[in-house]
N, CA, C and O atoms as a DFTB+ gen file, in Angstrom:
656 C
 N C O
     1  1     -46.456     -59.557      -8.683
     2  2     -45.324     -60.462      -8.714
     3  2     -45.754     -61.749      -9.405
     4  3     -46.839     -62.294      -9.204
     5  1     -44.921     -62.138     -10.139
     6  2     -45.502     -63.175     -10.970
     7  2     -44.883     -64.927     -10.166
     8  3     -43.847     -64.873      -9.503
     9  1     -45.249     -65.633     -10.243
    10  2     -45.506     -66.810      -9.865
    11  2     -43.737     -67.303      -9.514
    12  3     -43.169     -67.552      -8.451
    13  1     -43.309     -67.294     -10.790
    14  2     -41.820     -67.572     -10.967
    15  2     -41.042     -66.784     -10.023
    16  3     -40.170     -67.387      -9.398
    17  1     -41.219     -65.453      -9.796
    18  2     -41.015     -64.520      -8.565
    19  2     -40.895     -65.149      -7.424
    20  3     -39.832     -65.344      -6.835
    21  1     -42.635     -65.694      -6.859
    22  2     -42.298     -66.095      -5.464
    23  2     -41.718     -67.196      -5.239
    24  3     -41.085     -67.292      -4.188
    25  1     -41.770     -68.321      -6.155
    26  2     -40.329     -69.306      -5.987
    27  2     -39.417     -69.357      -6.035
    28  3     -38.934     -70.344      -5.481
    29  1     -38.575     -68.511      -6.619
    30  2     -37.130     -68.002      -6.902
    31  2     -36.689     -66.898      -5.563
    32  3     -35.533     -66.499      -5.418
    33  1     -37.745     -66.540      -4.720
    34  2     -37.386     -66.501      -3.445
    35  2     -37.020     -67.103      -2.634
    36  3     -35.926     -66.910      -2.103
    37  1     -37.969     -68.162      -2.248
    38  2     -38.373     -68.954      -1.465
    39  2     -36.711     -70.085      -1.782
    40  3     -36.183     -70.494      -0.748
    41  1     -36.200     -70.394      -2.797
    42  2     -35.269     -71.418      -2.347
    43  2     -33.901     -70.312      -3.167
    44  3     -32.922     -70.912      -3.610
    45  1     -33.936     -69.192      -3.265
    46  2     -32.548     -68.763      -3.446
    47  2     -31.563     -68.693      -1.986
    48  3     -31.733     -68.347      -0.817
    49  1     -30.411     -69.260      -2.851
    50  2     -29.410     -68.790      -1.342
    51  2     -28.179     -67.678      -1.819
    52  3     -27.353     -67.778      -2.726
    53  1     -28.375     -66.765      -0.988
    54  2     -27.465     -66.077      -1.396
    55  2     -25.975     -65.594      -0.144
    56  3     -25.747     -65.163       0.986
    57  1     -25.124     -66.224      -1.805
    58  2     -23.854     -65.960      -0.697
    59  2     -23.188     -65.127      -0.514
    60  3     -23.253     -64.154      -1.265
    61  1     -22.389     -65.149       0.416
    62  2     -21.691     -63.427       0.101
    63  2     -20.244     -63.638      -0.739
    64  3     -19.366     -64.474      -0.524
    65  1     -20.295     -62.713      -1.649
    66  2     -18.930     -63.088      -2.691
    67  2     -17.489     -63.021      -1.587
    68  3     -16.589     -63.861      -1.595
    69  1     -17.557     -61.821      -0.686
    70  2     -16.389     -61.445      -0.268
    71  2     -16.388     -61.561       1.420
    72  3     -17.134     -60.693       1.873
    73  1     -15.726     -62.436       2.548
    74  2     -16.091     -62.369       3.610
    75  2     -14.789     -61.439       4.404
    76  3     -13.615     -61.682       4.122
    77  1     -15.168     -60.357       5.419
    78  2     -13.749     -59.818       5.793
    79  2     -12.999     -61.009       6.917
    80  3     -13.631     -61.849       7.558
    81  1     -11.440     -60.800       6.938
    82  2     -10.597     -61.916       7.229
    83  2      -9.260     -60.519       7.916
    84  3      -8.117     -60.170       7.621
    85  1     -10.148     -60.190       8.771
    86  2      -8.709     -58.674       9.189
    87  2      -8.515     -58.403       8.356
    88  3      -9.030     -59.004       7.413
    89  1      -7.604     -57.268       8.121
    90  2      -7.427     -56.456       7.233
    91  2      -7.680     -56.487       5.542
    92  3      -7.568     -55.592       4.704
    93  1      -8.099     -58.019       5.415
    94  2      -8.712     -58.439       4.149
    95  2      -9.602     -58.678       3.907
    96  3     -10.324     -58.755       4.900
    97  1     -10.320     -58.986       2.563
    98  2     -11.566     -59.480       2.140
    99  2     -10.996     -61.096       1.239
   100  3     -10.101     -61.247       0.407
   101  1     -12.003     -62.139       1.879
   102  2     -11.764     -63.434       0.877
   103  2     -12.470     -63.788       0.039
   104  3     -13.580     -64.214       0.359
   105  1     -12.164     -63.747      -1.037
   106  2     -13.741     -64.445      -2.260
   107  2     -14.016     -65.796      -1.707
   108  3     -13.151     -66.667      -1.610
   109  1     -15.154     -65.922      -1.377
   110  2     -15.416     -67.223      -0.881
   111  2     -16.222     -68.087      -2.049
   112  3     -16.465     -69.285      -2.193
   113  1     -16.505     -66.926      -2.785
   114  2     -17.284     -67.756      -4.290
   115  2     -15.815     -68.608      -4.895
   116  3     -15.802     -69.747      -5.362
   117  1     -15.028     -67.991      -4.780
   118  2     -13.476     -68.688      -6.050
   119  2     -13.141     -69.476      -4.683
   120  3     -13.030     -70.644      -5.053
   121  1     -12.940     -69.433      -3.394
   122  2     -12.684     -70.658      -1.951
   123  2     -13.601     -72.038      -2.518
   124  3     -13.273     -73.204      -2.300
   125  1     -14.528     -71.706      -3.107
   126  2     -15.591     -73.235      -2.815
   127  2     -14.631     -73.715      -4.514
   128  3     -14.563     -74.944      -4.501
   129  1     -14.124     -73.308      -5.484
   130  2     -13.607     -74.046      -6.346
   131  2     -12.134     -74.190      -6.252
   132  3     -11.392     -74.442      -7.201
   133  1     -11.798     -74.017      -5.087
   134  2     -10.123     -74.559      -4.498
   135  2      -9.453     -73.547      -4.970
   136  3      -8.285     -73.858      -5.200
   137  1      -9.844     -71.897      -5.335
   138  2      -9.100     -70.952      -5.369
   139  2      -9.019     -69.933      -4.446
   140  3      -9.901     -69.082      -4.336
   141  1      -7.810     -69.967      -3.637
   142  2      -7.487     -68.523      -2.460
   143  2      -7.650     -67.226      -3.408
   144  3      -7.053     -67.251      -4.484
   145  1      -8.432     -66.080      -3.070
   146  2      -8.185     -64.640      -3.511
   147  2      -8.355     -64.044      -2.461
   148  3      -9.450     -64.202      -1.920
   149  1      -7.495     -63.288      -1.901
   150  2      -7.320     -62.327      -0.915
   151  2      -7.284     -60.992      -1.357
   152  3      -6.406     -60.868      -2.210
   153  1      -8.073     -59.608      -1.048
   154  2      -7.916     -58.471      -1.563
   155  2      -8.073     -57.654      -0.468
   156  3      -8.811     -57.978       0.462
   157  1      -7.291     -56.359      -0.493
   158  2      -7.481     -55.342       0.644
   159  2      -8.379     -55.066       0.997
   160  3      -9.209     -55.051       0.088
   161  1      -8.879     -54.717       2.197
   162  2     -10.218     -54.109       2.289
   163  2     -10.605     -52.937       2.130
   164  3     -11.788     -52.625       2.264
   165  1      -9.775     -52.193       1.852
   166  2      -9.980     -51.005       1.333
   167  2      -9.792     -50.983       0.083
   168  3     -10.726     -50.549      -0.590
   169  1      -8.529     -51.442      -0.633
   170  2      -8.619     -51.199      -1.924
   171  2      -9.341     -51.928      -2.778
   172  3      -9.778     -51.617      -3.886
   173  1      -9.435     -52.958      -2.154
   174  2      -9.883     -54.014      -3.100
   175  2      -8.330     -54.880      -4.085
   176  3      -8.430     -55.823      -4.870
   177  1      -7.188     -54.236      -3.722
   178  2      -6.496     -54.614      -4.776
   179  2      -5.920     -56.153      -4.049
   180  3      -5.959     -56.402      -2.844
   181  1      -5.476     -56.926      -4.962
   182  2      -4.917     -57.897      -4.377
   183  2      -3.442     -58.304      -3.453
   184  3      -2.460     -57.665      -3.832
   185  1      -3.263     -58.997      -2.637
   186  2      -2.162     -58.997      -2.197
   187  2      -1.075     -59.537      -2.603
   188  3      -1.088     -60.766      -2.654
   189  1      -0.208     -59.046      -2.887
   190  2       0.763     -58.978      -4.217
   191  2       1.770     -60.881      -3.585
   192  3       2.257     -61.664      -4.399
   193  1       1.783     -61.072      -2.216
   194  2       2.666     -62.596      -1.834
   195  2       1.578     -63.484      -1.960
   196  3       1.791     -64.648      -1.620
   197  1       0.247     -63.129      -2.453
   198  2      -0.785     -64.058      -2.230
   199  2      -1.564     -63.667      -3.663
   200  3      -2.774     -63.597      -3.450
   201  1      -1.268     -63.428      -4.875
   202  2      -2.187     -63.392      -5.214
   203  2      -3.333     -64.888      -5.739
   204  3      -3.457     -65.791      -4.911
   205  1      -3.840     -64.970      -6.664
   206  2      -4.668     -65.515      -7.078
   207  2      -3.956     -67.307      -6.814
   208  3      -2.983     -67.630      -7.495
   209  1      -4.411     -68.072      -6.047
   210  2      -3.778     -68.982      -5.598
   211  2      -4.196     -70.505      -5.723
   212  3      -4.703     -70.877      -4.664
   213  1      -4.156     -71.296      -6.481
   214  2      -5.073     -72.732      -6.416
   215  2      -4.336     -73.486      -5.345
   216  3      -3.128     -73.710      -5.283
   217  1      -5.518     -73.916      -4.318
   218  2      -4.777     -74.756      -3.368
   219  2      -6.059     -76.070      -3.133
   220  3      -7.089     -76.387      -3.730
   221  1      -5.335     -76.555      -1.962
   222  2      -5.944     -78.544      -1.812
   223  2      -7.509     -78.199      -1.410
   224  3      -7.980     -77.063      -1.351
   225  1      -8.024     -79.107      -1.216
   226  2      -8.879     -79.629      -0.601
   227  2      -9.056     -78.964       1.141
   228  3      -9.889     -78.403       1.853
   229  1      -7.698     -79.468       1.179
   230  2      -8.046     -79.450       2.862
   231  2      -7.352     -78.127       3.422
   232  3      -7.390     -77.979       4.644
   233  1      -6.675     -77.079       2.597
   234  2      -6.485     -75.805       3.162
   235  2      -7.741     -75.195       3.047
   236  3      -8.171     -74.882       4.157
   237  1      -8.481     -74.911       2.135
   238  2      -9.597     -74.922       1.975
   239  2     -10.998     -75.363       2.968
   240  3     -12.041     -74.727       3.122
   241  1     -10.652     -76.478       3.464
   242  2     -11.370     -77.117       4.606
   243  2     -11.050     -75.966       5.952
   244  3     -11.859     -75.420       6.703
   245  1      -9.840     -75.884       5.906
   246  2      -9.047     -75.427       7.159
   247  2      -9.952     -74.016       7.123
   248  3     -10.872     -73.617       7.836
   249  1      -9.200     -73.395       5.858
   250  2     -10.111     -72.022       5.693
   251  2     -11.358     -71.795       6.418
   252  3     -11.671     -70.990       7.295
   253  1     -12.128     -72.942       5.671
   254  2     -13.802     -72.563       6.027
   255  2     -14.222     -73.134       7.819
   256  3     -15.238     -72.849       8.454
   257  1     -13.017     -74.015       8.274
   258  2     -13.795     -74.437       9.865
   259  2     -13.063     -72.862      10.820
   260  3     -13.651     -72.284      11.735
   261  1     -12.040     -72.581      10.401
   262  2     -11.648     -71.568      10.736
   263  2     -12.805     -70.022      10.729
   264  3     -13.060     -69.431      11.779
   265  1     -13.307     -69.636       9.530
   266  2     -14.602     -68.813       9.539
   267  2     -15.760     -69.605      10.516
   268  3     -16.285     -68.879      11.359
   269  1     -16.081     -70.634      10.487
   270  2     -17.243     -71.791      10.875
   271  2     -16.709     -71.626      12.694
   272  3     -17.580     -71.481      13.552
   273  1     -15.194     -71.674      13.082
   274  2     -15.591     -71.924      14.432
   275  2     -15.072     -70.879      15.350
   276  3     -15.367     -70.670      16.526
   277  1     -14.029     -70.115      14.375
   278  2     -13.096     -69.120      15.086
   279  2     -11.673     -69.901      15.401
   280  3     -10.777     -69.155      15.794
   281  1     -11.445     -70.882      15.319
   282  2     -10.414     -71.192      15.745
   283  2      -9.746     -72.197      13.854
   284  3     -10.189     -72.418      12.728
   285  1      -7.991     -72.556      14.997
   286  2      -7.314     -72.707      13.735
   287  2      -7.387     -74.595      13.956
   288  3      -7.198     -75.071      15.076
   289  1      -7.633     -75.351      12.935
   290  2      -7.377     -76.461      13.000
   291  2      -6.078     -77.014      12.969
   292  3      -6.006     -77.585      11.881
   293  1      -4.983     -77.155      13.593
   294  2      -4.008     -77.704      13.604
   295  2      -3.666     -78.929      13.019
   296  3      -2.744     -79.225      12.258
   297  1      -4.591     -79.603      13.519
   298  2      -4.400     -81.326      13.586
   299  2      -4.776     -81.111      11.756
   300  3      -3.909     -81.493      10.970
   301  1      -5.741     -80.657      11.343
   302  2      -5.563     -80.550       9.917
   303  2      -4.482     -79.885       8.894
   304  3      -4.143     -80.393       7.825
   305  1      -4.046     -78.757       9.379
   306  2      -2.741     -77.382       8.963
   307  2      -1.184     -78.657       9.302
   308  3      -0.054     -78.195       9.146
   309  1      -1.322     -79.948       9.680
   310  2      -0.168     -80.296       9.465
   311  2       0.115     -81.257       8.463
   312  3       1.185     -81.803       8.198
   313  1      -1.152     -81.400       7.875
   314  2      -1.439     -82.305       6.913
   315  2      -0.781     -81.706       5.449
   316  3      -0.194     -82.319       4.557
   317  1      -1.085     -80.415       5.557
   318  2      -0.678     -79.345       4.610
   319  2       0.320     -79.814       3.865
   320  3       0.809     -80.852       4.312
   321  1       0.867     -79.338       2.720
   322  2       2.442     -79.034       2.244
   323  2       2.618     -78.435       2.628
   324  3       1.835     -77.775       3.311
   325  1       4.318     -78.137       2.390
   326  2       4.954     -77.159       2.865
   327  2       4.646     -75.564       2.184
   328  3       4.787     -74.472       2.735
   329  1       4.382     -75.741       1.394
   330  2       4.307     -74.715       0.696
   331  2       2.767     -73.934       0.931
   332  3       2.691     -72.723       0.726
   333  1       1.550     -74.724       1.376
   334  2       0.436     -74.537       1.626
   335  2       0.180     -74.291       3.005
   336  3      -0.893     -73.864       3.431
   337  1       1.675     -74.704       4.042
   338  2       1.409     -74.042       5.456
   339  2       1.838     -72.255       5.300
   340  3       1.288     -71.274       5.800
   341  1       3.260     -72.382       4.229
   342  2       3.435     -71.224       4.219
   343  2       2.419     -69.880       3.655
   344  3       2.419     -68.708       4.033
   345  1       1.384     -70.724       2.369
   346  2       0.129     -69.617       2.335
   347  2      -0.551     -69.329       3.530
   348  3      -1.070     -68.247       3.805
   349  1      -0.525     -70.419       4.285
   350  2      -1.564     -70.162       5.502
   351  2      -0.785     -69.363       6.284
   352  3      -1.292     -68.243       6.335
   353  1       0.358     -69.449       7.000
   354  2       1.140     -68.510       7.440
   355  2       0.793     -66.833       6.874
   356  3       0.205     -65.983       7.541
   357  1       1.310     -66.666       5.543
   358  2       1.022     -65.538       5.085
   359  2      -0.071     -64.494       5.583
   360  3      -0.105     -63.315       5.937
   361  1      -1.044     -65.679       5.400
   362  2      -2.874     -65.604       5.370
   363  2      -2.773     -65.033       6.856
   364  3      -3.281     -63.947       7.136
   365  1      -2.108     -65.797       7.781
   366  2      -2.735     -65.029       9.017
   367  2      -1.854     -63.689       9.322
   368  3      -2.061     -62.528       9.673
   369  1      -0.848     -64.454       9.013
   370  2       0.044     -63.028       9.966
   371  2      -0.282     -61.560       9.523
   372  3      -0.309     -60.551      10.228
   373  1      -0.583     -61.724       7.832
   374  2      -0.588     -60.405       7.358
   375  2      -2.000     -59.748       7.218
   376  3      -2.323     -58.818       6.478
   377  1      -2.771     -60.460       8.113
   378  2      -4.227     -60.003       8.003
   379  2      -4.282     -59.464       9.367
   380  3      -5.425     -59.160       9.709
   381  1      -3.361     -59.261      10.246
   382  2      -3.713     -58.689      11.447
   383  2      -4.166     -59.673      12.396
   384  3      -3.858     -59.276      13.520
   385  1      -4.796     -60.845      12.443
   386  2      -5.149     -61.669      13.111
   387  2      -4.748     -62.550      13.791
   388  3      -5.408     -63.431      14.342
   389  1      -3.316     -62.329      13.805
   390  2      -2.340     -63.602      14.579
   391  2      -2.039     -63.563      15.902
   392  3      -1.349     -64.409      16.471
   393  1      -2.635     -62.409      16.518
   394  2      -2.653     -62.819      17.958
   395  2      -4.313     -62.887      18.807
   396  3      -4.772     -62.992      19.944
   397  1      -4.685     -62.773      17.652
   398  2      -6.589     -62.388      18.434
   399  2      -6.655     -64.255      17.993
   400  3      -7.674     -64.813      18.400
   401  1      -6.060     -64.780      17.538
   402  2      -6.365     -66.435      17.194
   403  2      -5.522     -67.455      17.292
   404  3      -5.501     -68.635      16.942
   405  1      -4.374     -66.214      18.228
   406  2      -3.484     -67.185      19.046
   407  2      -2.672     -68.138      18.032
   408  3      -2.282     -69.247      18.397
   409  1      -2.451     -67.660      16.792
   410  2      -1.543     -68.540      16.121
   411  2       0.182     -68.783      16.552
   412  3       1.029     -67.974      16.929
   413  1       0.235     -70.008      16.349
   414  2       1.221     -70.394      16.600
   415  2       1.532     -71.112      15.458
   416  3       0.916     -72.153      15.231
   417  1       2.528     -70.656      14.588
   418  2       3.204     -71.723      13.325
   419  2       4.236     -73.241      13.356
   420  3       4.329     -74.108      12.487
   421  1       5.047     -73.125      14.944
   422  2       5.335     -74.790      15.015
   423  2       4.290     -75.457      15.354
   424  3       4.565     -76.653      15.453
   425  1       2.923     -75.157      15.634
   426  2       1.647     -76.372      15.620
   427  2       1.824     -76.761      14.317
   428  3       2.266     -77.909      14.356
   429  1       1.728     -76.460      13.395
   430  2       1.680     -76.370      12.235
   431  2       3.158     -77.634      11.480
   432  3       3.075     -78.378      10.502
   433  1       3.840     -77.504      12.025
   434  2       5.011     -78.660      11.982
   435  2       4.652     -79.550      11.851
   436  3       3.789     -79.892      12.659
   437  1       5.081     -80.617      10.677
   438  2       5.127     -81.796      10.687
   439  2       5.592     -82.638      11.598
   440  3       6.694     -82.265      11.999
   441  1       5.199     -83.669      12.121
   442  2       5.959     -84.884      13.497
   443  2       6.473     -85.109      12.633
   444  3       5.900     -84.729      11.612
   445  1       7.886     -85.871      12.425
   446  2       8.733     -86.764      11.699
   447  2       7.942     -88.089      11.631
   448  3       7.535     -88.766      10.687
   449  1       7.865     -88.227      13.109
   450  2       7.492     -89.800      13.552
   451  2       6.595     -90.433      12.918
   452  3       6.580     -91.585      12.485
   453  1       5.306     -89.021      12.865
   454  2       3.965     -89.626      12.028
   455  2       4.091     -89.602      10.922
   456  3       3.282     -90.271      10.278
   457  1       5.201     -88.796      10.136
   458  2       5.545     -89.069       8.639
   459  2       5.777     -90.186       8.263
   460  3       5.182     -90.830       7.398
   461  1       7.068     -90.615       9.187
   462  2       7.532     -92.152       8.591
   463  2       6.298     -93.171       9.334
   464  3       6.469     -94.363       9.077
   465  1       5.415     -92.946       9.976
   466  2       5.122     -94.025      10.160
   467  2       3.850     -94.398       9.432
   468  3       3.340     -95.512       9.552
   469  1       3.326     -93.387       8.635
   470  2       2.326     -92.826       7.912
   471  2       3.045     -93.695       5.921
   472  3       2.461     -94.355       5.061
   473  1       4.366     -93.212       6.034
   474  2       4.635     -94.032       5.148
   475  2       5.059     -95.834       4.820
   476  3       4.952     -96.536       3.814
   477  1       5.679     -96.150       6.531
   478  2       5.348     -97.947       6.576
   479  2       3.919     -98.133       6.280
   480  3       3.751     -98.970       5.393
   481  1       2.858     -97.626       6.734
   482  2       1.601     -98.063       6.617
   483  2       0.809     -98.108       5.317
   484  3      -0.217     -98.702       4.986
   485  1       1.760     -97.153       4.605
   486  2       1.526     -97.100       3.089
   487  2       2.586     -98.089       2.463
   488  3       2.118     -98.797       1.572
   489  1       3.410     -98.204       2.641
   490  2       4.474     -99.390       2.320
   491  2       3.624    -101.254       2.499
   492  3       3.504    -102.196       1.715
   493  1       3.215    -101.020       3.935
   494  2       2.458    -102.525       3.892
   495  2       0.800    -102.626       3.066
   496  3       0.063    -103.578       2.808
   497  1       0.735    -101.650       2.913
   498  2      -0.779    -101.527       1.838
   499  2      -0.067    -102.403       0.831
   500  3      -0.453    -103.569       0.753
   501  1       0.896    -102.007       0.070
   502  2       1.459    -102.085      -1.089
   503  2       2.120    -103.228      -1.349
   504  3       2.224    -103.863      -2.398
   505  1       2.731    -103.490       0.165
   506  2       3.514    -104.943       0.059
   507  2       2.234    -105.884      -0.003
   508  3       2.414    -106.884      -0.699
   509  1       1.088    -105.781       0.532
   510  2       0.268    -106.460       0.936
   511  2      -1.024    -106.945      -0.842
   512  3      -1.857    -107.835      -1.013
   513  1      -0.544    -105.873      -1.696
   514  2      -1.569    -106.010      -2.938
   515  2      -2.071    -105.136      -3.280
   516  3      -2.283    -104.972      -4.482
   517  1      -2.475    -104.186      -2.289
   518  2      -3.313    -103.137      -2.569
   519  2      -2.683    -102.061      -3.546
   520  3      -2.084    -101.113      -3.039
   521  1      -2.822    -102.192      -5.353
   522  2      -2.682    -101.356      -5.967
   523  2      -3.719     -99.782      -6.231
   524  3      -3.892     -99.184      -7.294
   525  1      -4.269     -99.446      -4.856
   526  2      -5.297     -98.222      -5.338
   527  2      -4.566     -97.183      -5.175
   528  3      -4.023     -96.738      -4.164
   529  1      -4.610     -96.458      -7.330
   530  2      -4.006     -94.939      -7.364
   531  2      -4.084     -94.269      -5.855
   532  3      -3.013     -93.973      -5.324
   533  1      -5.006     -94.085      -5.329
   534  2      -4.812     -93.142      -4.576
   535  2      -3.432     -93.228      -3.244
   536  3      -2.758     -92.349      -2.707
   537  1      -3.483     -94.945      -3.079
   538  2      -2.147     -95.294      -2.114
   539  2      -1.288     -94.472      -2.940
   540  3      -0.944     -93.342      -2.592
   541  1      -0.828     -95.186      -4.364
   542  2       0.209     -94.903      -4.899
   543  2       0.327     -92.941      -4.236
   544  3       1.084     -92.581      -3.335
   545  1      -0.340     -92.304      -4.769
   546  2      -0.318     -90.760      -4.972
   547  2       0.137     -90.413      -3.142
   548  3       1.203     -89.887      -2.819
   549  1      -0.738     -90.769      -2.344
   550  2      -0.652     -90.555      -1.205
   551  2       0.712     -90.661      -0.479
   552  3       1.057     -89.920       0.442
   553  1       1.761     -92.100      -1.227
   554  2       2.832     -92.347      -0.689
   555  2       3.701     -91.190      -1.362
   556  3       4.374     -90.420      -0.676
   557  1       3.648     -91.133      -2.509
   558  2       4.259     -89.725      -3.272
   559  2       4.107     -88.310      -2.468
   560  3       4.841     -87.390      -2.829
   561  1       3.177     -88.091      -1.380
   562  2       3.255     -86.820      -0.866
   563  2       3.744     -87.126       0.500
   564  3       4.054     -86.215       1.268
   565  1       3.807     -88.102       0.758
   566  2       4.582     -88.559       1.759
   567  2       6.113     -88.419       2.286
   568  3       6.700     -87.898       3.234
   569  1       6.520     -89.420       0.772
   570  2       8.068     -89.593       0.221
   571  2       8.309     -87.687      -0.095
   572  3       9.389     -87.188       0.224
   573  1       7.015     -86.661      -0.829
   574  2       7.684     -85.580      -0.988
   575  2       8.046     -84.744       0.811
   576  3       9.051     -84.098       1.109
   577  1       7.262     -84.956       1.397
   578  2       7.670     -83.854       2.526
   579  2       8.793     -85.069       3.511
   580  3       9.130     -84.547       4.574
   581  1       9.132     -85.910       3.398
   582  2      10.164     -86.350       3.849
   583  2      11.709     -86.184       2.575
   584  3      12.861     -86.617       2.538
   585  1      11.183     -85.656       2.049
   586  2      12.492     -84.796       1.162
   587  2      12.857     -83.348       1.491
   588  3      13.966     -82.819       1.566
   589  1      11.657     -82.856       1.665
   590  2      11.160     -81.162       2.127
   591  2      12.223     -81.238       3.809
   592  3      13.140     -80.530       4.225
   593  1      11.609     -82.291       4.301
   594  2      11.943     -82.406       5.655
   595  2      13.773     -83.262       5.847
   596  3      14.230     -83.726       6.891
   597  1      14.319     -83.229       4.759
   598  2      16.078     -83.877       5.113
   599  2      15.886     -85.308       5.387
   600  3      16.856     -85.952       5.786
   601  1      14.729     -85.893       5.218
   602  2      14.781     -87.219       5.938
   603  2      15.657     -88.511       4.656
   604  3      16.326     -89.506       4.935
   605  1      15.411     -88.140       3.748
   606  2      15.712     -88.459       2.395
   607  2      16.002     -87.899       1.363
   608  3      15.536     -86.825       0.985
   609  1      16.838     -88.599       0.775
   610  2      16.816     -87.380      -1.162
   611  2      16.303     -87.733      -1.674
   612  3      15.755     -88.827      -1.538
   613  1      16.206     -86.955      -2.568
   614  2      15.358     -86.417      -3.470
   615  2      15.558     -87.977      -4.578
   616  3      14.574     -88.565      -5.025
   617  1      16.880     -88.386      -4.832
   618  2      16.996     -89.723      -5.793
   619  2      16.767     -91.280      -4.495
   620  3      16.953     -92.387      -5.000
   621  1      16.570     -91.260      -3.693
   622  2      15.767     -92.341      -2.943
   623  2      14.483     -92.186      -2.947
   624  3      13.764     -93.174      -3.095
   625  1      13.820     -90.620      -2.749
   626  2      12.285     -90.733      -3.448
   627  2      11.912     -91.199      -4.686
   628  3      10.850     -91.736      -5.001
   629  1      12.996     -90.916      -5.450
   630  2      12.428     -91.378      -7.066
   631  2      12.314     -92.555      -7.001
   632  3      11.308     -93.217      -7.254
   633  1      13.760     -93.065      -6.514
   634  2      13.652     -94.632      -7.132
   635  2      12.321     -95.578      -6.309
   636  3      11.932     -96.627      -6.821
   637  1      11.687     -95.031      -4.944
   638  2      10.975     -95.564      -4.794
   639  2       9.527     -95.332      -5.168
   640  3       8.597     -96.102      -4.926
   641  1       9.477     -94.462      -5.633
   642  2       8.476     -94.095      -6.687
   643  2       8.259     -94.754      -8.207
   644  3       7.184     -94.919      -8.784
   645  1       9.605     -95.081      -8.683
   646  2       9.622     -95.927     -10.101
   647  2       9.449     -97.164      -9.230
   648  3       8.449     -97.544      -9.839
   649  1       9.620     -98.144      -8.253
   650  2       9.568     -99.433      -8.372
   651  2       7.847     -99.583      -7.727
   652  3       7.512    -100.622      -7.159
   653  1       6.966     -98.538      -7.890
   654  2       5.918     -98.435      -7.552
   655  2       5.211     -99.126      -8.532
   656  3       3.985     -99.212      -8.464
């Protein structure tokens, strides 16, 4: 064995491409670059309401404490979009796993309360000076799921988005 051999042991890590998830397999290599792939476990083929999927940061997070602890993070899954609770929805129900992990999808519900109050607090950032992109963006997903959610339209989000 040549030299280069026994070091390329010694600090390789090897991951596993595909972890099973009930009745599925997840690429966890395409999970660490914010892409969902879900494939049968038998066929390997993909699941046709899920296929190849780019999602946030923090479904992703959710994903991996979920493998990491067995359980579902809530307090994080409401942070979600709407559209990113409904992958997660998908994700569990149709993997067989939704009662061995005790899911429940109104955890998963947005509070109203903490919406709007999540957006005064972004409102007094703003009244206050604080121009950092990220406020700006943050109040934008704010203002969006209080549109998602009836609290507002869709042309009171804009306009408070243009006087941003």
């Amino acid at each position: 064995m040549s030299l280069k051999g026994k070091f390329a042991e010694g600090i390789s890590v090897k991951t596993e491409k595909y972890k099973e998830f009930g009745k599925f397999m997840l690429n966890f290599v395409l999970l660490d670059d914010n892409i969902l792939l879900i494939k049968y476990k038998k066929s390997y083929a993909p699941l046709p309401s899920l296929r190849r999927t780019i999602i946030s940061d923090e479904l992703k997070d959710m994903i991996h404490y979920l493998f990491d602890t067995g359980e579902i993070d809530y307090k994080s899954g409401q942070k979600l979009s709407i559209q990113e609770k409904n992958v997660f929805d998908i994700l569990i129900s149709k993997s067989g796993l939704k009662t061995q992990l005790k899911y429940s999808k109104d955890k998963l519900k947005d509070d109203v309360d903490d919406i709007i109050e999540q957006f005064n607090i972004l409102k007094g950032e703003i009244i206050a000076g604080n121009d950092n992109p990220e406020i700006k963006e943050e109040i934008k997903t704010v203002l969006n799921k209080l549109v998602q959610l009836n609290k507002i339209t869709a042309d009171v989000a804009t306009d408070i988005t243009s006087d941003l």
